[in-house]
N, C-alpha and C positions, 0 to 999 in steps of 0.2 A: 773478632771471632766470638767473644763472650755474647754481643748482640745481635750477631747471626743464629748463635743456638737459642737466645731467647724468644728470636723472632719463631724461629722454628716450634718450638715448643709450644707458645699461643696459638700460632696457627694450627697446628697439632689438634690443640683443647679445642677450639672454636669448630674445626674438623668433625673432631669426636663428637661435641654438642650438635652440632647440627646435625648428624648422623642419627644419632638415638633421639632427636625430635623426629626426624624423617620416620624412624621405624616404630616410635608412639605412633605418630600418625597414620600410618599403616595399620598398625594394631586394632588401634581405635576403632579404625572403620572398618574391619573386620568383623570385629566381637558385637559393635552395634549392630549392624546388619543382621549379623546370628543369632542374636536376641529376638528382634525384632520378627525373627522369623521362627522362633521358639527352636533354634537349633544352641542348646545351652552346650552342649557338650563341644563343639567346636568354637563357641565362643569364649570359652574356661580361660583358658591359654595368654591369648590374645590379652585378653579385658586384663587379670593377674599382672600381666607384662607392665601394660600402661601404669597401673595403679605404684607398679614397682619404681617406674621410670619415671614417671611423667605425671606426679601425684596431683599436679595445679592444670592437666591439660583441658579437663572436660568434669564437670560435676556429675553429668548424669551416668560417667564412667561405675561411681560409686551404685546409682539406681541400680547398672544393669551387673555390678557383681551381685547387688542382692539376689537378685532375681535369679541369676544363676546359681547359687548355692544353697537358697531355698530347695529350688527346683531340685539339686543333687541330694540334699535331705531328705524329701518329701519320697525321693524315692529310693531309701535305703530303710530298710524292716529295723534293721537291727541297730539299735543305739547308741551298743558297746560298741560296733566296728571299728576296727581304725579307719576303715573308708570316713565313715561317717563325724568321728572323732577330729577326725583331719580338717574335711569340709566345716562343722563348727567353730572350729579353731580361727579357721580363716575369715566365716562370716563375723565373729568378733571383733576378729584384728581389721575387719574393711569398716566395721559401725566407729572403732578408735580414731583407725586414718582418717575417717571421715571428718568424726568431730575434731580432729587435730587442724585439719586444714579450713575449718569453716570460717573463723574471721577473715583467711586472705580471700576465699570466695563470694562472702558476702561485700568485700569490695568491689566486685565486678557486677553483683545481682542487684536491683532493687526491692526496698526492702519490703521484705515477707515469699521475694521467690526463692531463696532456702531456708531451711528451721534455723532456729538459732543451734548454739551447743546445746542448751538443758531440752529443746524441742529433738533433737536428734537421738538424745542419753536416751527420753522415752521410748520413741523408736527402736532400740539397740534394748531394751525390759522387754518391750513384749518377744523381740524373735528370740530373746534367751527365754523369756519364760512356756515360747511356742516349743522351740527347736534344741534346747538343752537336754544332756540324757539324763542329767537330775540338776533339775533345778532350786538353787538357794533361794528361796523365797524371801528371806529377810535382805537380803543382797538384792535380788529385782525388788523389793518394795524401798529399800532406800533410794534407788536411780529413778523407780516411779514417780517417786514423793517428791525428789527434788525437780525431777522434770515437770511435774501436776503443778507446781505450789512457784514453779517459776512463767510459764507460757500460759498458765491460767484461761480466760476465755477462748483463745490459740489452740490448745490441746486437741492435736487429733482426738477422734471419737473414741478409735480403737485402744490409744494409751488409759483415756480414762476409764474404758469397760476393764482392761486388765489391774489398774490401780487401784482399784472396790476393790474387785473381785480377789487381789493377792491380800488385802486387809482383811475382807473377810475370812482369808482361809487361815491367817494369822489369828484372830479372834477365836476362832473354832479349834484352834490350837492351842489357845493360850488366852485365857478371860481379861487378863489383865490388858488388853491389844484393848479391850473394849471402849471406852472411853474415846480412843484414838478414831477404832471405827466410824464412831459417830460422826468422829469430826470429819471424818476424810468423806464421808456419805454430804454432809452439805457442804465442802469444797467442791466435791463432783458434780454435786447438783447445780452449784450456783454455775460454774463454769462452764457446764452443759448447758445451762438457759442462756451465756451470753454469747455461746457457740451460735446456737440457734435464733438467738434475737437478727446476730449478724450475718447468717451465712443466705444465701441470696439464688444458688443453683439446687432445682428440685432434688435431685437426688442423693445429695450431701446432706441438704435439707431433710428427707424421709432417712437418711442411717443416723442423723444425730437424733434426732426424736426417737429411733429405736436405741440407741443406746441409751435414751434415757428412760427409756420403759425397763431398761436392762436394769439401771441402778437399784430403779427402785425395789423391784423385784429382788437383788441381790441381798438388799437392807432389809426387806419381809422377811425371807426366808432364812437369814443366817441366823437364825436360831437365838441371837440374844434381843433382838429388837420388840420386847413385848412390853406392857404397862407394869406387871411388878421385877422387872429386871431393869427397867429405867429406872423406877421408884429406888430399887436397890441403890444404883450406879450413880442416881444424881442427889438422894435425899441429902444426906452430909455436906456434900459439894455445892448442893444452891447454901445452905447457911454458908459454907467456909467461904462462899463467894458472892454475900447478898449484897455487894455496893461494887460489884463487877455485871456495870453494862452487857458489853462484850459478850461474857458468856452467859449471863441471864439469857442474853436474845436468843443465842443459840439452841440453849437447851428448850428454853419454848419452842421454836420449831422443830425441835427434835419431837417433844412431846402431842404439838400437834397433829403434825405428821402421822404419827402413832394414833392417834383419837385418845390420848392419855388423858384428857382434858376434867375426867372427874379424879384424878389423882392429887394426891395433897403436895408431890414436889412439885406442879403444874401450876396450883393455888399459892403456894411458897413464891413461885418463881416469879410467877406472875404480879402480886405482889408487892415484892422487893423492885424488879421493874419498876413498876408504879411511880414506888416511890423516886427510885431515880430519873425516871422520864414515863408520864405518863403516854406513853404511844398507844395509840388503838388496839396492837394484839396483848398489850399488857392490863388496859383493859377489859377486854373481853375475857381474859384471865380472871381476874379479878370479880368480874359479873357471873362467871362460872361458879366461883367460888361462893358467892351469895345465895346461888341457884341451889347448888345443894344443901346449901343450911338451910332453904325454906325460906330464905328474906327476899319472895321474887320484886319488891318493889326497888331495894337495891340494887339486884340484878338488873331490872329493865334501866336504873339510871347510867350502869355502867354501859350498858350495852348501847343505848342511845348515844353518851359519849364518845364510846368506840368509832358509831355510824357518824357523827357529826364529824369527827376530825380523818377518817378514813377518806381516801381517793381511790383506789381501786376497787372498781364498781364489783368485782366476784368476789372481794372480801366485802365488800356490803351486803351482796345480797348475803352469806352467808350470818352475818351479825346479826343482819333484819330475821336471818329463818329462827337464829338461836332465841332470839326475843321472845320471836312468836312462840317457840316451847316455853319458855319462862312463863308467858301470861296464860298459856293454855294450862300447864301444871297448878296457874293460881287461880283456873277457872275465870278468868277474864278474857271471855271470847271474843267479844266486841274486839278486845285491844290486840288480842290473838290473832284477827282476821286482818286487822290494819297491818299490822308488820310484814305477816303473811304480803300482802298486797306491794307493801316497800319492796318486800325481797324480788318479787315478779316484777315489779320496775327496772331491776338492776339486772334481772335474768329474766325474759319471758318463759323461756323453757324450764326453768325447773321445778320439777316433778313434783318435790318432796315438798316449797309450800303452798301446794296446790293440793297434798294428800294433809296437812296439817290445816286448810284452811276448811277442808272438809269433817275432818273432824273436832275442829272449832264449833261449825256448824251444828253438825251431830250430836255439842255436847248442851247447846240449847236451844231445843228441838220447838217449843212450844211458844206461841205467842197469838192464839187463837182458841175460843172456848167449845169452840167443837174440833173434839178429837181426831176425826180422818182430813179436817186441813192440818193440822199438826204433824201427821202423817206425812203429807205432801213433802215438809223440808227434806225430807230422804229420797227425792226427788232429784232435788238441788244437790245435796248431798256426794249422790254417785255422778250428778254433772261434772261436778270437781275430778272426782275421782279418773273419770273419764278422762277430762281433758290432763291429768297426771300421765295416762298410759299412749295420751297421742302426742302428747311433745318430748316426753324425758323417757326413751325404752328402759333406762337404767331402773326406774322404779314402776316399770309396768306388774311385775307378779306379786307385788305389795300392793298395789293399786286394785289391782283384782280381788287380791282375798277380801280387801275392805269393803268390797263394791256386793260378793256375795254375801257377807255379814249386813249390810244395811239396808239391802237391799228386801231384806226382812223384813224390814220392818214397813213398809210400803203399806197404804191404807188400801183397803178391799174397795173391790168396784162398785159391789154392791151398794156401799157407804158411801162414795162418791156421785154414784147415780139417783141416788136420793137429793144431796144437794146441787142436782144438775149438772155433775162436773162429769165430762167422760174422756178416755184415751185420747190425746192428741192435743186438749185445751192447755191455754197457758195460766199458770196460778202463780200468781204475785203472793210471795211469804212475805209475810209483815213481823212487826216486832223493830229488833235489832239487825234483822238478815235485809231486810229491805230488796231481794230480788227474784228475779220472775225464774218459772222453770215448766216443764212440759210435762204432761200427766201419764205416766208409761199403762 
């Protein structure tokens, strides 16, 4: 008798289970369809049911309760309601259930076709910091931070733009966040370039680059990112920390980034770097810092250093342009024009030492005892200028006003037509400029 009723009883259970799979499975494929068809309101039910039952039957169960209780959000006005209040409720407890069951799912998926848990937690920050009727901001920024700081180049676009964006508004709230901000701005950043190094489909590809036009933007504008609120924030901090690698580097790019570069924590930072590893942007630091004492022969050694041991040809050209202001501030135009010329190796297009090689030019005009060839090099002069405003639009309206200031100084025709020259001839300037140019 005893194992008649036990048989009965499993049979019973096995019954019962199969039962309530039958009617997950039904469910399932109800609420999907409904979804799929944007009928959420009949899909509510169903979808709920499964998640009740059947928590391991289908992953993308989870997708479409989002999607369903978004949607119930998005269209309720009022915040307070208990409609509303309800629906949020739910969409928390489905982001919990979610991450609860994610390692048995990730046994069935390959990996990377679901988040991890801390990829998911970010997920679950932003719809609370979207969909919440008052959201704790230090509470989404601790689930962002840990989800940002764990899935790193992984990170959706969208957790990263809310992960700034809740720093900064902690920042603006409270200065003392500040420090913090900075750092979270070059985790965001750095993890947003290797989003992008790696992601391969155009238009995931065009939203992470716009998020990261977002970052930066978000780092401009939050009100503490200027050159004497750095200078505040990091002066004490590069001393307390001048035989820390680690955050030397950091804070140089922070200050870069900024154009902080004639700042004395920058020369500090830069520096102390140095000394513990001469890398390229710590020397450039370094030759910066020479630069404004006026010692530009110093300067150009660092700076050549920099270019010598540098591999990425956009920080070269940029090292060659800084040069070239160095020797042009020490009226060494010859050598002004030469770096000029490096940087254009490393960038054809760029504008700026093409407006600095022109005024290399311009700054020694003369190599001829008659004055209206002399004249001529302003010829050459707004040549430069010119070809500034057709390769690099970024420095076309600085390229202009140069071009109407020099173009001043142009030798009269009259003057010209006496020693045979007229509009259209080519005149080879000599000296140190050593090149040919057209007679306007």
């Amino acid at each position: 008798m005893k194992t008649l009723v036990a048989a009965l009883l499993l049979t019973c259970g096995t019954t019962a289970a199969f039962a309530q799979t039958e009617n997950c499975n039904a469910n399932i494929s109800i609420a999907h369809e409904a979804v799929r068809a944007g009928n959420f309101k009949d899909a509510y039910l169903p979808c709920m049911a499964v998640l009740k039952d059947c928590p391991l039957l289908k992953y993308y169960t989870y997708t479409d309760a989002n999607k369903i209780l978004t949607a119930f959000l998005r269209g309720i006005n009022d915040r307070n309601s208990a409609d509303y209040k309800k629906y949020f409720d739910e969409l928390m407890g489905v982001h919990d259930q979610k991450m609860k069951y994610l390692p048995e799912f990730a046994k069935k998926f390959k990996p990377g076709q679901v988040p991890t848990v801390d990829g998911a937690l970010g997920t679950k920050a932003v719809d609370y910091l979207v969909y919440a009727p008052k959201a704790d901001l230090k509470q989404a920024y601790a689930w962002l931070s840990q989800s940002v700081n764990s899935t790193q180049g992984d990170t959706e676009g969208a957790v990263l733009h809310h992960f700034l964006e809740t720093s900064m508004k902690l920042v603006q709230a409270d200065s003392n966040h500040t420090d913090q901000f900075f750092q979270d701005y070059l985790s965001a950043s750095k993890f947003v370039d290797e989003a992008i190094a790696s992601e391969t489909k155009p238009k995931k590809l065009e939203a992470l680059k716009n998020v990261k036009e977002n970052l930066v933007a978000m780092f401009i504008n939050s009100g503490v990112a200027d050159c004497e609120s750095l200078q505040n924030i990091y002066g004490a901090k590069v001393e307390e920390f001048k035989n820390d690698s680690t955050f030397l580097k950091k804070t140089i790019a922070i200050l870069k980034m900024m154009k902080c570069n004639e700042s004395e924590v920058y020369f500090r930072a830069s520096e102390y770097m140095y000394n513990i590893n001469p890398t390229p942007d710590a020397a450039v630091g370094v030759a910066y810092m020479y630069y404004k004492k006026g010692d530009y022969n110093m300067a150009v050694k660092f700076f050549d250093e920099a270019l010598t041991n540098e591999t990425d040809d956009s920080k070269k050209c940029e090292m060659a342009y800084a040069t070239g202001l160095a020797l042009l501030s020490a009226k060494k135009y010859a050598q002004a024009r030469s770096y000029c010329q490096k940087a254009l190796s490393y960038n054809e297009n760029f504008g700026d030492a093409y407006i600095l090689m022109a005024q290399a030019i311009a700054g020694s005009p003369n190599w001829s005892e008659e004055p209206a060839l002399n004249k001529c090099t302003f010829f050459l002069v707004v040549d430069k200028l010119q070809r500034a405003k057709s390769v690099d639009p970024a420095c076309a309206e600085r390229a202009q006003e140069l071009i109407s200031t020099y173009s001043r100084y142009y030798p009269a025709t009259k003057d010209l037509f006496m020693l045979g020259i007229k509009a259209g001839d080519r005149v080879t300037i000599g000296g140190w400029i050593g090149e040919s140019t057209t007679v306007r």
